[in-house]
Backbone as numpy.savetxt, mean C-alpha at the origin, in Angstrom:
# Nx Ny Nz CAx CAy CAz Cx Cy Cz
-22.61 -5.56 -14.65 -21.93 -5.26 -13.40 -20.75 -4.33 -13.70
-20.75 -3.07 -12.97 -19.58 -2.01 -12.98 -18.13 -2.91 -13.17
-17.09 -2.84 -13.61 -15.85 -3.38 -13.41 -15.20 -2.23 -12.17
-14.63 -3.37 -10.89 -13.82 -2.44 -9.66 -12.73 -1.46 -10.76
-12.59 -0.55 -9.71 -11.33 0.41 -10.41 -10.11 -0.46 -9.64
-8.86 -0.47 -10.44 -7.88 -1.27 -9.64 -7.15 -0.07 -9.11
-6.76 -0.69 -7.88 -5.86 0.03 -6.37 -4.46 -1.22 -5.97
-3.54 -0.47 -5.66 -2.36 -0.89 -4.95 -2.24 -0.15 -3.66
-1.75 -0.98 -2.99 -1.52 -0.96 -1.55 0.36 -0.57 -1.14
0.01 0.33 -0.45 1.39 0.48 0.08 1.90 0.42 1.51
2.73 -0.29 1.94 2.56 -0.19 3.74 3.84 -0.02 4.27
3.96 0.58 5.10 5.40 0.24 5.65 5.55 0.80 7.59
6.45 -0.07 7.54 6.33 0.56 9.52 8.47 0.97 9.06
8.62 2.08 9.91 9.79 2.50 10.26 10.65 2.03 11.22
9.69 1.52 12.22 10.31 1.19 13.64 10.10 -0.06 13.98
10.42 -0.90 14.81 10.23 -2.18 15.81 8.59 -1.54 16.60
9.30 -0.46 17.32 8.37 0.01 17.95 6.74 0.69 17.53
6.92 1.02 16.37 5.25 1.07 15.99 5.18 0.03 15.19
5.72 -1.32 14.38 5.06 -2.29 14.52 4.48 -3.21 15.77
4.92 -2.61 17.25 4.59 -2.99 18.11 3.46 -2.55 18.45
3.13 -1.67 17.84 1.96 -0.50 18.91 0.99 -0.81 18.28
0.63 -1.85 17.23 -0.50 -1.89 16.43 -0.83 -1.27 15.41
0.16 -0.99 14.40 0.35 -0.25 13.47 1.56 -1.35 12.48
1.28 -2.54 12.72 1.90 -3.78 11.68 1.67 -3.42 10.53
2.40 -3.84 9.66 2.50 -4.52 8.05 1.31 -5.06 8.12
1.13 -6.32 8.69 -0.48 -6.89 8.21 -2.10 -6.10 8.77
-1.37 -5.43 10.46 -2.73 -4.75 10.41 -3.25 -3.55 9.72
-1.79 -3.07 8.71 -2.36 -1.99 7.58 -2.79 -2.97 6.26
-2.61 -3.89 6.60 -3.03 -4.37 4.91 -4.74 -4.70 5.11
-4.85 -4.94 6.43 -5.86 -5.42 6.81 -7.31 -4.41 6.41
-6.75 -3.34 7.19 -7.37 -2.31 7.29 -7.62 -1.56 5.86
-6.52 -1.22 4.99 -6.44 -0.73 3.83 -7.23 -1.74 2.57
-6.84 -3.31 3.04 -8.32 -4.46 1.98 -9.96 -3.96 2.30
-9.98 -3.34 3.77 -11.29 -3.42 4.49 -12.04 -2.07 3.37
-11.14 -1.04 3.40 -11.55 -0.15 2.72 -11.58 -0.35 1.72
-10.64 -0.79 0.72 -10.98 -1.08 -1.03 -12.28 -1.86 -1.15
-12.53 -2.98 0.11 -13.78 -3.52 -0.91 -14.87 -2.75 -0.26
-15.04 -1.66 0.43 -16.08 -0.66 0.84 -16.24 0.21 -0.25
-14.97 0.50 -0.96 -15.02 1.69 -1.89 -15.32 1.13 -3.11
-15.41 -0.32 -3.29 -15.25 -1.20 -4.93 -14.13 -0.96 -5.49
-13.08 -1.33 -4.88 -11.50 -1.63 -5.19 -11.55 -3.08 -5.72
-10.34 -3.06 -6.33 -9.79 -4.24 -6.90 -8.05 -4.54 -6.12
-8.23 -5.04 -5.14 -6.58 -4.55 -4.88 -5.90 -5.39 -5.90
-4.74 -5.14 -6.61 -4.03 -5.51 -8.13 -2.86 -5.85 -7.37
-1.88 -5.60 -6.50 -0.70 -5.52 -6.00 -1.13 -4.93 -4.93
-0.01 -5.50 -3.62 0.53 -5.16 -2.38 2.17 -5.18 -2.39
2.24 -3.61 -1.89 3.95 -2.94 -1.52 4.17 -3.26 -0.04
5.18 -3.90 0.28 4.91 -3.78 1.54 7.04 -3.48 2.04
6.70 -2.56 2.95 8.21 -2.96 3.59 8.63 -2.16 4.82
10.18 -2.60 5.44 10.42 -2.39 6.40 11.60 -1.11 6.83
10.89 0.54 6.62 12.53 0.88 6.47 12.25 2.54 7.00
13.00 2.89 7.45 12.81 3.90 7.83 12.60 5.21 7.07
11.69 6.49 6.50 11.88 6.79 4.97 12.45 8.58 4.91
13.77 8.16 5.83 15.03 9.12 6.27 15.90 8.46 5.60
16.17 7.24 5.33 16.90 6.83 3.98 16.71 6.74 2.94
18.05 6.71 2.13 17.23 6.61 0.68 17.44 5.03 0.10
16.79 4.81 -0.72 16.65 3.56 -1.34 15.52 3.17 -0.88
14.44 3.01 -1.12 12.99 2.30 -0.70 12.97 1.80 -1.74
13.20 0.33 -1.71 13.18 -0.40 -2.94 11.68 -0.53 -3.74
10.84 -1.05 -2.54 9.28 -1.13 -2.57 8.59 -0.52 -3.27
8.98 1.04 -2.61 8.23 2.26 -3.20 8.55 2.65 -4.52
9.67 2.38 -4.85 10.43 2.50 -5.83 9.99 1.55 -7.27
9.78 0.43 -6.55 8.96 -0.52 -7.58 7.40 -0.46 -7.73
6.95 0.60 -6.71 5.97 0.49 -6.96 5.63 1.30 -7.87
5.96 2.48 -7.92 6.19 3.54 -8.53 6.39 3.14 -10.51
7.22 2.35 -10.40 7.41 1.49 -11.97 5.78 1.04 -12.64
5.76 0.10 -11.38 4.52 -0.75 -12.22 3.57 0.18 -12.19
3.09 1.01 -11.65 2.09 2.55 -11.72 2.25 3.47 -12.47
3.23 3.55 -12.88 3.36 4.00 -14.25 3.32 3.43 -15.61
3.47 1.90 -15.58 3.04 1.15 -16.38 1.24 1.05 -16.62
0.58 1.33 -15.97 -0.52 1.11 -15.98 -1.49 2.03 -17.10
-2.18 1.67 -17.71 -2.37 1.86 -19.45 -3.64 3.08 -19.21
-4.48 2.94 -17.51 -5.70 3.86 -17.05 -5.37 4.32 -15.51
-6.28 4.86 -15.16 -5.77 5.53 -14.12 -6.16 3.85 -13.28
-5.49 4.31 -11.87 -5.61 3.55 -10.85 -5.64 4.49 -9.20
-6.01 3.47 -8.14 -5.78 4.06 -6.88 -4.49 3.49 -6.42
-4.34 4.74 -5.29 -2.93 3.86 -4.58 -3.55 4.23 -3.30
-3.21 3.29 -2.37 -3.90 3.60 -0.72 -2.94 3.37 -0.21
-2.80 3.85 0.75 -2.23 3.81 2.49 -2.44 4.57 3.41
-2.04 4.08 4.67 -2.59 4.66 5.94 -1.32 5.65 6.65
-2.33 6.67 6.94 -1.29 7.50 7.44 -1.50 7.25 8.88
-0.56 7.46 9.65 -0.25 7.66 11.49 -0.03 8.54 11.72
């Protein structure tokens, strides 16, 4: 059996208002799991956070960014664009 390629997930909403509109934290994680196991993902880690990205400091992204560079082979990173 193939071994999945491993993928991390990244999500984030900016606003109150497009986590309102159906564009949540969980309904991107939802959506973004739906696709890894279509594509034979492994999701390894989920980034998730709340911030607008006109500031600086994205802690999330920032950490995610660490452990993805730690990674010894290549990997995927997914998220959904709006």
């Amino acid at each position: 059996m193939k071994e999945k390629e491993p993928a991390f997930l990244y999500v984030r909403v900016s606003s109150k208002e497009q986590e309102e509109s159906g564009f949540s934290i969980p309904a991107q994680i939802k959506f973004l799991q739906t696709y890894a196991k279509k594509k034979g993902f492994e999701v390894v880690e989920i980034f998730a956070e709340s911030i607008t990205a006109k500031e600086a400091g994205r802690k999330e992204f920032e950490r995610m960014l660490k452990v993805i560079k730690r990674q010894k082979k290549a990997c995927h990173l997914l998220c959904e664009k709006k």
